[in-house]
N, C-alpha and C positions, 0 to 999 in steps of 0.2 A: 040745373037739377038733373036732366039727362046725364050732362058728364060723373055727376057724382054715382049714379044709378051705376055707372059702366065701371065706373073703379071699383064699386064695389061689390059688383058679381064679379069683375077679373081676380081680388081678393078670393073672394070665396072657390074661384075656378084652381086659385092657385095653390092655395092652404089644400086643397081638398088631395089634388096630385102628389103634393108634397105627401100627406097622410099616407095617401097608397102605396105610393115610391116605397115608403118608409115599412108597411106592411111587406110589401112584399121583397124586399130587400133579405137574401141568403144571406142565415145567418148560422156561421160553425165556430163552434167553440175550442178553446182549447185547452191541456192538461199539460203541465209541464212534470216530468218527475225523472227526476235527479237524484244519484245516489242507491244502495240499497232496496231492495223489495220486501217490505216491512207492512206489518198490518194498516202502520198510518196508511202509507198509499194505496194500500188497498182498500181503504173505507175513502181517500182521495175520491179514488179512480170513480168508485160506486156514486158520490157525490157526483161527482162530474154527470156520469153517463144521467141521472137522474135528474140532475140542471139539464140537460141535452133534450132530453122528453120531453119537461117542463115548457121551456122556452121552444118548444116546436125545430129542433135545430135541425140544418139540412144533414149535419156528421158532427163527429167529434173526433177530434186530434190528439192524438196522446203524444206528444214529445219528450222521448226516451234516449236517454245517459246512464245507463246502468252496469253495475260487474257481476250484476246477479242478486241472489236475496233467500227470503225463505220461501220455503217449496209451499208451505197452505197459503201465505199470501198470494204470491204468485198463482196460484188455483182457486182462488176467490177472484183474483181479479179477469183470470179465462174464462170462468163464469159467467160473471158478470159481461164481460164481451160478447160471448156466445148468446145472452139473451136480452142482450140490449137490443132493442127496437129503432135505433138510432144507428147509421151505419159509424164503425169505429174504425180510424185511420191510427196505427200506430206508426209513427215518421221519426227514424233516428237523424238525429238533427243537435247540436251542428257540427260542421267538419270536426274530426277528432271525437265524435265520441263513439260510442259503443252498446250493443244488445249482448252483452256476453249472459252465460250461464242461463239465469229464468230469465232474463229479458228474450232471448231467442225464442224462448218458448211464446212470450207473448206477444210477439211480433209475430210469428207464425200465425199463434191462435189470431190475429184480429180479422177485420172484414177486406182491411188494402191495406198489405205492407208496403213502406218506401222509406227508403235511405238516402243521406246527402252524402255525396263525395268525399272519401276522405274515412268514412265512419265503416264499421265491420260488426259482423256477428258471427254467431256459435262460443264456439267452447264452452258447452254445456256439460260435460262430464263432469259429476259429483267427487267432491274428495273431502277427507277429512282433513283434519286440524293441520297434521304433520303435513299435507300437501300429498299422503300418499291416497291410492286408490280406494274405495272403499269398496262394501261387500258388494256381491254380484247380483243381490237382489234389488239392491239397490239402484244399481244401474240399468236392471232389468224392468225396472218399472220406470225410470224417466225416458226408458229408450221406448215403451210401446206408447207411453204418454204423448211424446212429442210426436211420434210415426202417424196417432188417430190424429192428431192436430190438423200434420200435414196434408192428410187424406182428407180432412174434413174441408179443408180452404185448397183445396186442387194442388198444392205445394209440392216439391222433389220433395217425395218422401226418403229416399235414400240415401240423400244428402243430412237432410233433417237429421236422422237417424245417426250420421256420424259426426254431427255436434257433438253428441252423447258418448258413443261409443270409443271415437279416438279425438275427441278434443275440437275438432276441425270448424277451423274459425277463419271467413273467406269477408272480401272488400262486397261496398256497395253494387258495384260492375259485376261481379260475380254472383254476385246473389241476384241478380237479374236475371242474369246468360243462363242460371244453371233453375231458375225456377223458384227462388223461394219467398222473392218479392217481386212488389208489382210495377214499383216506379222507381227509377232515380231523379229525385229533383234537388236541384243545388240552392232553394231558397222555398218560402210560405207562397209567392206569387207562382212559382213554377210549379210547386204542389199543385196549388189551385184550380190552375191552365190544362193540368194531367187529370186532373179528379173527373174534372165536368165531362159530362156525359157518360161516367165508368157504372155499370149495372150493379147492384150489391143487394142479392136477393128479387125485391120485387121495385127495387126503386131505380129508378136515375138521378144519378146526384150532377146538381146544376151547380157548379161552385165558381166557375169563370170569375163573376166579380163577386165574391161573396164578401160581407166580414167577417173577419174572426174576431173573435172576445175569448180572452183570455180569465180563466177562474182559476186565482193562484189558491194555494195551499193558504188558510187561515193560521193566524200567530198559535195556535194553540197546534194545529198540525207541524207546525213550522221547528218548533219546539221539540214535540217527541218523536218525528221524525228526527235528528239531530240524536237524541238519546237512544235510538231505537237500532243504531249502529252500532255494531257487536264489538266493535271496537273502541267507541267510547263507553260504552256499558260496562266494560273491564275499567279499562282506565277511572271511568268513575266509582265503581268499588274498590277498587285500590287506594284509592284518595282518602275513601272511606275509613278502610283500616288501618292506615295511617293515623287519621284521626281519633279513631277508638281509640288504640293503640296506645298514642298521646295523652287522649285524658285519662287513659287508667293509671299514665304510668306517670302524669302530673295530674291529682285529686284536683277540681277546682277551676280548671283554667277554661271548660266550660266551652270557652268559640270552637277548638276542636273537633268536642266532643257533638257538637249541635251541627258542624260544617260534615263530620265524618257521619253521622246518622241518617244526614238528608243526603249526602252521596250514599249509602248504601240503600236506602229508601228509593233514592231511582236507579240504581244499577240493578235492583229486583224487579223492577215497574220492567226493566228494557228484558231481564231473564225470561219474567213468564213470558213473552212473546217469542222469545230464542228458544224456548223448550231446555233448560238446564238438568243436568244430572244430580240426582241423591249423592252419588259417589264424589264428584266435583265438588259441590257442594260442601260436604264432611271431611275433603282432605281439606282446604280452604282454612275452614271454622278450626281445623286440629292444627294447623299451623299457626293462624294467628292466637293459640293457646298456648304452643309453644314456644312463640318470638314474647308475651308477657310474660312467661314462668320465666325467661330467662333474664328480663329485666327485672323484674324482683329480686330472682335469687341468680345473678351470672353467675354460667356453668362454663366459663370460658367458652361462650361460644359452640358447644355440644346442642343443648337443643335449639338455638338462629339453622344453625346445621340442617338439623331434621326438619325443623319447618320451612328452609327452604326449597327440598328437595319433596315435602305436602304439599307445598302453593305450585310449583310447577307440574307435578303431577294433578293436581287437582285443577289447574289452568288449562291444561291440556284434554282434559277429561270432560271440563265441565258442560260443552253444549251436546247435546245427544244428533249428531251425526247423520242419523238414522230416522229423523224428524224432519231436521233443514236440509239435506243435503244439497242447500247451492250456497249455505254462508259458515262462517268458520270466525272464529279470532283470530289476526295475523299472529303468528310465530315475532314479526317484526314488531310487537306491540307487549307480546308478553314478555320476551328472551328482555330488555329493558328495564321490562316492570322489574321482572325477581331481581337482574342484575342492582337497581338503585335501592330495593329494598334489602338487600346483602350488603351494600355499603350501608346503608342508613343504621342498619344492625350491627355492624362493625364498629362504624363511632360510637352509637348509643352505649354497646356493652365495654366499650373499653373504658368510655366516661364512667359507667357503673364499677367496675373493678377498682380504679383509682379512687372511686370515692371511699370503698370499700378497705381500700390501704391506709390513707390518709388517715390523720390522727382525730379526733375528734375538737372541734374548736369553739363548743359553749359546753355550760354544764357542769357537772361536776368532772368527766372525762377530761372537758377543756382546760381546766386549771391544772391538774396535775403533771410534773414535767416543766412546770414556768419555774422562772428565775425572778428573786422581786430584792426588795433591800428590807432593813426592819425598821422600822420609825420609832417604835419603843421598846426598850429592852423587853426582849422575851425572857421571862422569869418564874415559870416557864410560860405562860400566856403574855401578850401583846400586841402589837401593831406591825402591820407590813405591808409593803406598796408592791402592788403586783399590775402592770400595765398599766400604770396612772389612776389605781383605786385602791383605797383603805380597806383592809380586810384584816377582822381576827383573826390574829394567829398561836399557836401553840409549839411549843419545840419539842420534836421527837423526845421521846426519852426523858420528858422532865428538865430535858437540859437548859440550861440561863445561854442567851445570845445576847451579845449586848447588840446597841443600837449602831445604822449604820453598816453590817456585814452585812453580806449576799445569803440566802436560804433560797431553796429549789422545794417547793409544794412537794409531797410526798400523796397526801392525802387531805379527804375532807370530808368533815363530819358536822352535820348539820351546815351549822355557815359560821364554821370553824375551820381554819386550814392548818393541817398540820404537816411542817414544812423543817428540815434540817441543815448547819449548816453548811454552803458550798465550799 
C-alpha cells in the first residue's frame, strides 16, 4: 500500500513539473512573408503581432523576402510595429533573399533588425513604371520617412537615407559594420543564442531555448496575396479581355465570357488596392472598343492599330505612381501582353476579311453561281439537280432546255430557281 502511495505522489510530483516546464517554456512566434507588400500582409503582419499579445509571446519574428510593395501597406505595417507591445524581430532570412524597396523600411522600422548571410537590403528609391525616376516630392517624402525610422531605432541614419536617395543596396556584413542592423545570424538557433538577453524598451528577451511556432498565412490570405501582385493583376485582366472580347465576337459560347468576367472581377479586387488611374483606366476600356469595332466591321487593321497603342498607353498609365511608389507593373509583363494581343488581332482580323471575301455558302446567295444538270425538261419550268437535290427550276427567258444539259442558277425566287443554259 505504501509503495502504491509513493508512485503515486511521484506521478503527481511529475505531471505537475511537466505543467510548469510547459508554462514556463519561451515562446516566439513567427511571420513569414514573401513576395510583395500588399494590404494582405499587412492585415497578416497585424494578425500576427495580435496572436503575439494573445498567447503572451516572448517576440515575434517577421521573416522577410521582399522587392518592395506599396507604400500604405507598408506604413500600416510600421505602425503596427512601432505599437506592438510585443518586441518585433524582422530577420531577412534565407541565404539569397532580400529587404529591397519598403522592406528596408520595415526592417529599419522594427525593434532588432538581423540578416542571414548571403541576403542584402536598400534600394529604396521610388520609380515609376518606365523604371525612370519619379517626382522629387516624392522622394522627398520617403527620404525624411525612412531618416525618422532610423533615428527612432538608433540606426545610421545617413546610410538609411541613401537607400532612398541613390539606390544603395549593401550585404548582411555591411549593414552590421555600418549600423543599420543589429545581428547576423546564419540560421533560427543562432538568432536565438543573439536574441537572449538583448534589451528592447523595458524588457529582456530570454530566447536561448525558446520555441518558435510558426502562423502561416490562412488559404484565404494565401489566395489574394497571389492576386494582390501587380503583376498578375494585369495578366488577369488581360485574360479578361480576351474573353470579353470572345464572347462578343462569338454570341453564345458563354465559358469565355463567364472565364473573362471573373478575371476582370479580380483584377479590380487586386486594382483597388494598387490605387489605379481614371486615365488608365479609359485608355484600356477605348481600346478594347476598338479591337471589337474592328472585328465586326475589319478596317484592315486601322482601329487593332489605335487600340493598340490605347492598351499600352493605358498600361503604362494605369497605377498612380504617386500613391505606391515602391511597386509598378513590370515593362517585362506588359511589352508581352500588347505584343500577343497584336498577333491575336492579326489572325482574328485576317480570318474576318476572308470571310468577308468568300462567297456565301447557304441561302439563297449560296445557290447562285452553281452548276446542276436538268432532270426534266424545262419547258420552261421543271426539274434540276443541284449538289445531289431536286429543285424547281425555270429557264431564263422562257426558254425549253431539254433534259440531261448543264444550267448554272442565275437566280431564286421563292424556292424556284431560275437557272440558264451553260
Amino acid at each position: 500500500m505504501r509503495k502504491i502511495l509513493l508512485i503515486f505522489i511521484a506521478l503527481i510530483f511529475i505531471s505537475t513539473n511537466i505543467v510548469l516546464a510547459e508554462e514556463n517554456e519561451t515562446l516566439v512566434l513567427k511571420l513569414k512573408v514573401e513576395g510583395a507588400i500588399d494590404p494582405i500582409v499587412a492585415d497578416y503582419v497585424a494578425r500576427g503581432i495580435a496572436e503575439a499579445k494573445e498567447n503572451n509571446a516572448t517576440a515575434l519574428i517577421i521573416q522577410l523576402d521582399t522587392p518592395g510593395g506599396l507604400d500604405l501597406a507598408m506604413r500600416k505595417i510600421i505602425k503596427d510595429i512601432q505599437s506592438s507591445s510585443v518586441p518585433v524581430i524582422t530577420y531577412v532570412y534565407p541565404k539569397g533573399a532580400r529587404a529591397a524597396s519598403a522592406g528596408s523600411f520595415i526592417l529599419i522600422a522594427s525593434h532588432i533588425a538581423a540578416m542571414a548571410p548571403g541576403t542584402n537590403v536598400g534600394a529604396a528609391h521610388p520609380v515609376s513604371i518606365e523604371g525612370r525616376d519619379v517626382s522629387e516630392k516624392i522622394v522627398n517624402d520617403a527620404k525624411a520617412y525612412i531618416k525618422s525610422l532610423a533615428k527612432l531605432r538608433g540606426r545610421n541614419v545617413t546610410l538609411a537615407e541613401s537607400f532612398v536617395v541613390n539606390s544603395t543596396s549593401i550585404t548582411a556584413e555591411e549593414a552590421l559594420e555600418y549600423n543599420i542592423i543589429d545581428i547576423v545570424a546564419e540560421d533560427y538557433p543562432s538568432l536565438l543564442a543573439q536574441l537572449d538577453g538583448k534589451r528592447v524598451e523595458n524588457k529582456t528577451l530570454k530566447t536561448k531555448n525558446a520555441k518558435i511556432k510558426e502562423i502561416p498565412m490562412n488559404f484565404r490570405e494565401e489566395i489574394l496575396h497571389i492576386i494582390s501582385n501587380p503583376n498578375i493583376a494585369y495578366i488577369l485582366f488581360m485574360a479578361g479581355i480576351y474573353g470579353i472580347i470572345f464572347e462578343l465576337a462569338n454570341p453564345g459560347a458563354i465559358l469565355p465570357g463567364v472565364v473573362g468576367g471573373i478575371c476582370i472581377l479580380l483584377a479590380f479586387w487586386s486594382f483597388q488596392a494598387l490605387s489605379i488611374t481614371s486615365t488608365g483606366i479609359a485608355l484600356i476600356l477605348f481600346a478594347i472598343a476598338l479591337f471589337i469595332a474592328d472585328l465586326k466591321a475589319p478596317t484592315h487593321g486601322i482601329l487593332t492599330a489605335g487600340g493598340i497603342i490605347s492598351l499600352l498607353f493605358g498600361s503604362i498609365m494605369l497605377i498612380n505612381v504617386e500613391k505606391t511608389k515602391f511597386i509598378k507593373i513590370s515593362l517585362k509583363v506588359i511589352l508581352p501582353s500588347i505584343l500577343l494581343t497584336l498577333l491575336f488581332f492579326i489572325f482574328a482580323i485576317g480570318l474576318a476579311i476572308k470571310a468577308h471575301k468568300r462567297k456565301p455558302t447557304t441561302g439563297k446567295e449560296g445557290l447562285i453561281g452553281l452548276v446542276g444538270e436538268v432532270k426534266e425538261d424545262l419547258s420552261p419550268e421543271g426539274m434540276v439537280l443541284i449538289k445531289g437535290e431536286i429543285w424547281k427550276a425555270k429557264a431564263k427567258g422562257d426558254k425549253t432546255i431539254e433534259e440531261g444539259k448543264k444550267v448554272k442558277v442565275v437566280d431564286v425566287r421563292d424556292l424556284t430557281l431560275i437557272v440558264e443554259e451553260v
